[in-house]
C-alpha positions in Angstrom: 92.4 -11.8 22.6 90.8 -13.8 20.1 91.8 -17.0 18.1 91.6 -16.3 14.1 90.8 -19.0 11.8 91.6 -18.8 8.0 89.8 -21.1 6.0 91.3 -22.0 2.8 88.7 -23.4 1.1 87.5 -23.5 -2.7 84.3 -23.0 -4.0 82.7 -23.9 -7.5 79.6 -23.5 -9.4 76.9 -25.2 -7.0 76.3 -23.1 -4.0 74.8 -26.5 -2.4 78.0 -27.9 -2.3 79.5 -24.7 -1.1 77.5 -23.6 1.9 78.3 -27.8 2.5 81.9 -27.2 2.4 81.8 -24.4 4.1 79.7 -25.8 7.1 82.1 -28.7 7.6 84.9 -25.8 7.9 82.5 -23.7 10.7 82.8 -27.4 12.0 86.7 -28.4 12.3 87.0 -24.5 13.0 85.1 -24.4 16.1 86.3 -27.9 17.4 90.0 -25.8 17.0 88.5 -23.1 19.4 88.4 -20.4 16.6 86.1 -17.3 17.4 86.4 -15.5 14.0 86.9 -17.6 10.4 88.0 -15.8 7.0 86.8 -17.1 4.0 87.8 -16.7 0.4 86.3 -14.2 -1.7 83.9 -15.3 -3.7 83.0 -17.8 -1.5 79.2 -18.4 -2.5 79.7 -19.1 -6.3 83.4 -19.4 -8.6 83.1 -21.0 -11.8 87.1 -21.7 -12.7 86.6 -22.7 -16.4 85.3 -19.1 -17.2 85.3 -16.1 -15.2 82.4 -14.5 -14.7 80.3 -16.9 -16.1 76.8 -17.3 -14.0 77.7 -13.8 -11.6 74.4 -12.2 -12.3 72.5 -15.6 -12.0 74.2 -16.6 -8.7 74.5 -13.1 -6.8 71.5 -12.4 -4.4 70.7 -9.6 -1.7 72.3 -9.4 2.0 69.4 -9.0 3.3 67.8 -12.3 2.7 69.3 -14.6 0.3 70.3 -18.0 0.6 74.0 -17.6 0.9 74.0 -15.2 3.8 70.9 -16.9 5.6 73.2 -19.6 5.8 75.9 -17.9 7.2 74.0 -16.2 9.9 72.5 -19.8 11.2 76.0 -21.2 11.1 77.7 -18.2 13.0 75.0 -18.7 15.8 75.3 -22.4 16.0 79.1 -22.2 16.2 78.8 -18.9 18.2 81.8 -17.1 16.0 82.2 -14.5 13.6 81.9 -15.9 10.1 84.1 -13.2 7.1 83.3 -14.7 4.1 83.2 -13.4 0.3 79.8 -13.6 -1.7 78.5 -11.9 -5.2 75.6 -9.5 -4.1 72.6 -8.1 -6.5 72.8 -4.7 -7.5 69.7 -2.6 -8.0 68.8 -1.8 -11.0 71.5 -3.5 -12.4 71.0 -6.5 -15.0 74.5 -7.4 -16.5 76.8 -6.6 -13.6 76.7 -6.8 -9.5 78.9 -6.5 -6.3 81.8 -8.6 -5.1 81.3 -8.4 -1.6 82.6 -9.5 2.1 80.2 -9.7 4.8 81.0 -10.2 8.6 78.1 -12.0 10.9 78.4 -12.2 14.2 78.0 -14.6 16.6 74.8 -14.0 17.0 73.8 -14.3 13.8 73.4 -10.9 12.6 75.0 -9.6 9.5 77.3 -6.5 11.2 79.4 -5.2 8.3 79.7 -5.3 4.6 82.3 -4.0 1.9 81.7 -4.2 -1.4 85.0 -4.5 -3.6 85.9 -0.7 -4.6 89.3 -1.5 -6.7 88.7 -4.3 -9.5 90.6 -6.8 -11.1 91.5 -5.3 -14.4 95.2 -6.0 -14.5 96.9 -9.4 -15.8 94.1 -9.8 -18.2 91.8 -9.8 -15.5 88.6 -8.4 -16.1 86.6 -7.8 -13.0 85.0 -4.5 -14.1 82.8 -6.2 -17.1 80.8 -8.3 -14.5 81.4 -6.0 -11.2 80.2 -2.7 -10.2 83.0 -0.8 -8.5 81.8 -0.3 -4.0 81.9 3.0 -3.0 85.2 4.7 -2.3 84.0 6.1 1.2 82.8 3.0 3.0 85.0 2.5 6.3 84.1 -1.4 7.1 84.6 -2.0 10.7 84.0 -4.2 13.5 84.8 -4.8 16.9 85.7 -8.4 18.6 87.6 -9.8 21.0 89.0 -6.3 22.2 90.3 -5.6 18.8 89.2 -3.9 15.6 89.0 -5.4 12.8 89.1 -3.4 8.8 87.8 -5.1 5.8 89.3 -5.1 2.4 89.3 -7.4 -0.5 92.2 -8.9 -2.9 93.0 -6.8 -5.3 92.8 -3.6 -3.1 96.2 -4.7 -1.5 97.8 -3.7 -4.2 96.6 0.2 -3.4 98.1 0.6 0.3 96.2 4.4 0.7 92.4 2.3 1.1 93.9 0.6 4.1 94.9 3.8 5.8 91.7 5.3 6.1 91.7 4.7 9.4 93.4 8.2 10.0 93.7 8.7 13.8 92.3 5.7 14.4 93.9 2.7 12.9 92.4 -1.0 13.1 93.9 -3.2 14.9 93.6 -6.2 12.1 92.8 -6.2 8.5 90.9 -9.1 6.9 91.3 -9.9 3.6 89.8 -12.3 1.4 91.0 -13.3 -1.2 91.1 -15.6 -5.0 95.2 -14.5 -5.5 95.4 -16.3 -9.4 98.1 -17.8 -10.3 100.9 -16.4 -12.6 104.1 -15.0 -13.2 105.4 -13.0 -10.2 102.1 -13.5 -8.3 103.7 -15.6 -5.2 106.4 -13.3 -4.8 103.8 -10.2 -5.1 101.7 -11.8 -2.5 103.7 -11.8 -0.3 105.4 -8.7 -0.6 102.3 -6.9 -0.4 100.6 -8.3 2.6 104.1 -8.5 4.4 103.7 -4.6 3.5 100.8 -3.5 4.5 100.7 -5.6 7.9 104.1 -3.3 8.4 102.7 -0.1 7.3 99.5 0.0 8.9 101.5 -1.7 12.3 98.4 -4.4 12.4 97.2 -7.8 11.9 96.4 -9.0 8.6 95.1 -12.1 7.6 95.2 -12.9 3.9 92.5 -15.6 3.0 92.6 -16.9 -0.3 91.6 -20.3 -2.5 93.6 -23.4 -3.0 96.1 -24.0 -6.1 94.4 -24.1 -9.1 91.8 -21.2 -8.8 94.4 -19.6 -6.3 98.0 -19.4 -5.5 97.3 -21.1 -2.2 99.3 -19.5 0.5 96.9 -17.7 2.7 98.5 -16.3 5.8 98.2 -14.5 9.1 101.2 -11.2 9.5 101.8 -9.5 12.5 102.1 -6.1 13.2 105.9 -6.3 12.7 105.3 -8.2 9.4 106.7 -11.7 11.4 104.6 -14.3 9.3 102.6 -16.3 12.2 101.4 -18.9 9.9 100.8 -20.0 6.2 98.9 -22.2 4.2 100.6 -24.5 1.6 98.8 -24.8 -1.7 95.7 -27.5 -0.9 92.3 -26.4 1.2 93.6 -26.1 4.9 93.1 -24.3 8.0 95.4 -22.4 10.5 94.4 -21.3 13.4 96.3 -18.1 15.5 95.7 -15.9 18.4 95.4 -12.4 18.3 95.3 -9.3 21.2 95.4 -6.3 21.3 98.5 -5.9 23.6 100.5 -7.1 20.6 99.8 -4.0 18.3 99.6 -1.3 21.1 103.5 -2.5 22.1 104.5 -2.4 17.9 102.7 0.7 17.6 104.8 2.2 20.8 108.3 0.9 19.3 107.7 2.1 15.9 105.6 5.5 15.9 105.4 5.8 12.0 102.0 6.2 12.2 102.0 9.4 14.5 104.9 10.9 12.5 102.8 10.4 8.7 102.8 14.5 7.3 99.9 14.4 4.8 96.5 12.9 4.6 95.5 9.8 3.1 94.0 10.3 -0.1 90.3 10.3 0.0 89.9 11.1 3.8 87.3 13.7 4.9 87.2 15.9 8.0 
């Protein structure tokens, strides 16, 4: 078992004052018990006025950059797993970069990363002019409190085939963070979608995104029947909830639909 924490949280344009938000978060979220807190996407730099203003100046490397540094001090303090959403340099690459998640462990060291693979080019969104597209095949995984846990990022639950690469081997939770903008319909598709793919994939999934105005609000934890476990409302809060395994492996032996699929997902490989 392990307690999830989602932190709805907003960031701006001054990375100061977002790594400061979000270590008063790692704060309340370890005095709640929480072993592993989502973040947002974009959690190291959002500028609300104009989108993709400052990406290229504000993304920096996983490896060693400010953002991530942070993170990894802050996981190992709180002794958690820290999910958060950050824009990452791309080689060779002046004018665009990567929108990407990374998951640090508790002791400090950065153990996956997924760099968004379906962009925001719907609803007048325009992700693809400052973002480079991640890699169709990466499989981002990672193991914790006897369950595993699949990465994916906004948009991408709107395409339910990425989160059945999993195959014969499904995850046990999906994370997913999350800036959900506001607009016509977009509540109601929410939560359609994540209600959906928590059902489909017979998993977890926790749906972290930004307060109301950058955001809808409304981040929430599903379970592997699709019963909502908790929500958000639409100001900076967080929930708490307690996942295990035991959970999924008794869904998984009521409803078999994942056993009884006839075709491959698109883009698997043997």
């Amino acid at each position: 078992m392990i307690r999830l924490g989602t932190a709805q949280i907003a960031a701006g344009s001054s990375k100061k004052e977002n790594l400061e938000r979000i270590s008063r978060i790692v704060a309340e979220a370890r005095a709640a018990g929480v072993e592993l807190l989502v973040l947002p996407e974009y959690s190291s730099y959002w500028d609300g006025e104009e989108f993709g203003r400052g990406f290229t100046e504000n993304a920096e490397p996983v490896s060693d950059g400010e953002f991530v540094t942070t993170l990894r001090g802050l996981a190992s303090d709180a002794g958690m797993w820290i999910v958060a959403g950050m824009l990452e340099t791309a080689p060779d690459e002046k004018k665009r970069v990567f929108n990407t998640v990374v998951g640090v462990s508790p002791s400090g060291v950065v153990e996956v990363t997924y760099r968004k693979i379906h962009l925001y080019d719907a609803y007048g969104g325009t992700e693809s002019v400052f973002l480079l597209h991640g890699d169709p095949d990466q499989r981002p995984r990672f193991r914790a409190g006897g369950l595993t846990f699949a990465v994916s990022t906004c948009y991408d639950v709107r395409f339910p085939e990425i989160m059945r690469r999993g195959g014969e081997d499904p995850a046990d939770a999906i994370l997913l963070p999350a800036v959900w903008t506001p607009g016509p319909l977009k509540s109601m598709h929410w939560e359609t979608l994540t209600r959906a793919r928590a059902i489909e994939n017979i998993a977890y999934l926790a749906a972290v995104t930004a307060p109301f105005p950058e955001s809808i609000g409304q981040s929430r934890v599903l379970g592997p029947d699709g019963t909502v476990l908790c929500e958000a409302g639409a100001r900076e809060q967080l929930l708490t909830v307690d996942l295990n395994h035991a959970a999924v492996s008794a869904e998984r032996d009521r409803n078999t639909s994942l056993t009884n699929r006839r075709y491959r997902v698109i883009g698997d490989k043997k």
